[in-house]
N, C-alpha and C positions, 0 to 999 in steps of 0.2 A: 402357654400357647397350646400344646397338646393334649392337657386338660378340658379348654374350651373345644379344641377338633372331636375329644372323643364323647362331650356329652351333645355336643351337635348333630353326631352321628348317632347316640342313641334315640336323640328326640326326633331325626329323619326316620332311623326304622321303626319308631313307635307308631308314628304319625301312618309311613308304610305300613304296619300291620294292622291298625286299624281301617284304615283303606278296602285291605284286603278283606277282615273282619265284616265290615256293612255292605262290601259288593255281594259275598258270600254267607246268607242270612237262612237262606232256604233249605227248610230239612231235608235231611237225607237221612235212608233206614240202614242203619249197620249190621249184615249180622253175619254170625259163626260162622256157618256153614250156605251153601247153595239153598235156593228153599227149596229145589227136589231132596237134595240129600237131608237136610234135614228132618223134612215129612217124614221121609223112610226110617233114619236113627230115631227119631222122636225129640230131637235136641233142634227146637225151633228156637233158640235165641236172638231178638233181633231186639234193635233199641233205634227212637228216630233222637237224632239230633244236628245242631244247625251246620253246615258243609265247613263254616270255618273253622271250628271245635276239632273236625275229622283231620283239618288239614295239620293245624296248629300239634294237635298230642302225633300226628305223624313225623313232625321236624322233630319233635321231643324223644320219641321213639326211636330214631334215627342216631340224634346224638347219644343217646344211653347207650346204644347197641355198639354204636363205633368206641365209644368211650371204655365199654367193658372188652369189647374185642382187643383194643390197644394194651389194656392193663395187661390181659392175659400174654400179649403178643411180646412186653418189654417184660415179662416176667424175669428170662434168663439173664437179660441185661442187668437187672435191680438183682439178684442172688448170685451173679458173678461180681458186682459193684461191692456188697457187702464182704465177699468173701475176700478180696483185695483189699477192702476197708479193716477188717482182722489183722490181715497179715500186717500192714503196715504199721497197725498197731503194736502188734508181736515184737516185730523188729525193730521198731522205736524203742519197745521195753529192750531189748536188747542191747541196744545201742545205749542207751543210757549206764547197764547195769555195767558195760566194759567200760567206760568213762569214769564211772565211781570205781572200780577196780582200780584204774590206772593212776586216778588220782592219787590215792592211799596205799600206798606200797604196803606190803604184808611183812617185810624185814626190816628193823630197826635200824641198820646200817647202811644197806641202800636207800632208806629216806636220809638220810644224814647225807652221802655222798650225794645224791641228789638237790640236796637244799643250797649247797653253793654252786653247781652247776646252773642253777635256776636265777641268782642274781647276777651273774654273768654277763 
C-alpha cells in the first residue's frame, strides 16, 4: 500500500513539474554580473536559456547547499558518535579480557577448590 502512495506521488510531481516545465518555455538571459558592472569589469558573461531550466537547477542548487550545510553542521555529532563508538569498543575489549581472567584461575589449588564449589 505504501509503495503504490509513494509511486503515485512521484508520478503527481512529475506530471507537476512538467506542468511547470511547458508553462515556463520562454528564454530568459542569465548572467554574472549587472550589465553595467560588467561593461566596466569587462566580464560580460551572460547565457539565454528557457525560465524553467533557471528555475529547476535553482531547487537543485538549494538542496546541495542545505544538504552540504547540514553535513558540516552534524559534523560534531558524527566525531563525537565515533569517538563513544571506540570507547565502547575499548571497554567491551575489557570486559571480556576480566572474564577470561576469572574464568581460568592462575593457581592450581584455587581451581581445584573451586571445581567443587561449582557442582554444588
Amino acid at each position: 500500500m505504501l509503495r503504490k502512495l509513494r509511486y503515485l506521488f512521484l508520478v503527481l510531481l512529475g506530471i507537476l513539474l512538467l506542468i511547470v516545465a511547458l508553462a515556463n518555455r520562454d528564454p530568459v538571459v542569465l548572467r554574472l554580473l549587472p550589465e553595467g558592472t560588467g561593461d566596466f569589469l569587462g566580464i560580460g558573461w551572460a547565457m539565454e536559456l528557457p525560465l524553467f531550466i533557471v528555475i529547476f537547477a535553482g531547487i537543485v542548487a538549494g538542496l546541495l547547499i542545505g544538504f552540504v550545510w547540514e553535513w558540516f553542521r552534524e559534523a560534531k555529532h558524527r566525531s563525537e558518535a565515533n569517538r563513544k563508538g571506540r570507547e565502547v569498543e575499548k571497554l567491551e575489549r575489557e570486559v571480556s579480557r576480566l572474564r577470561d581472567e576469572k574464568a581460568e584461575p592462575k593457581d592450581e589449588v584455587l581451581a581445584l577448590l573451586e571445581k567443587p564449589a561449582a557442582g554444588r
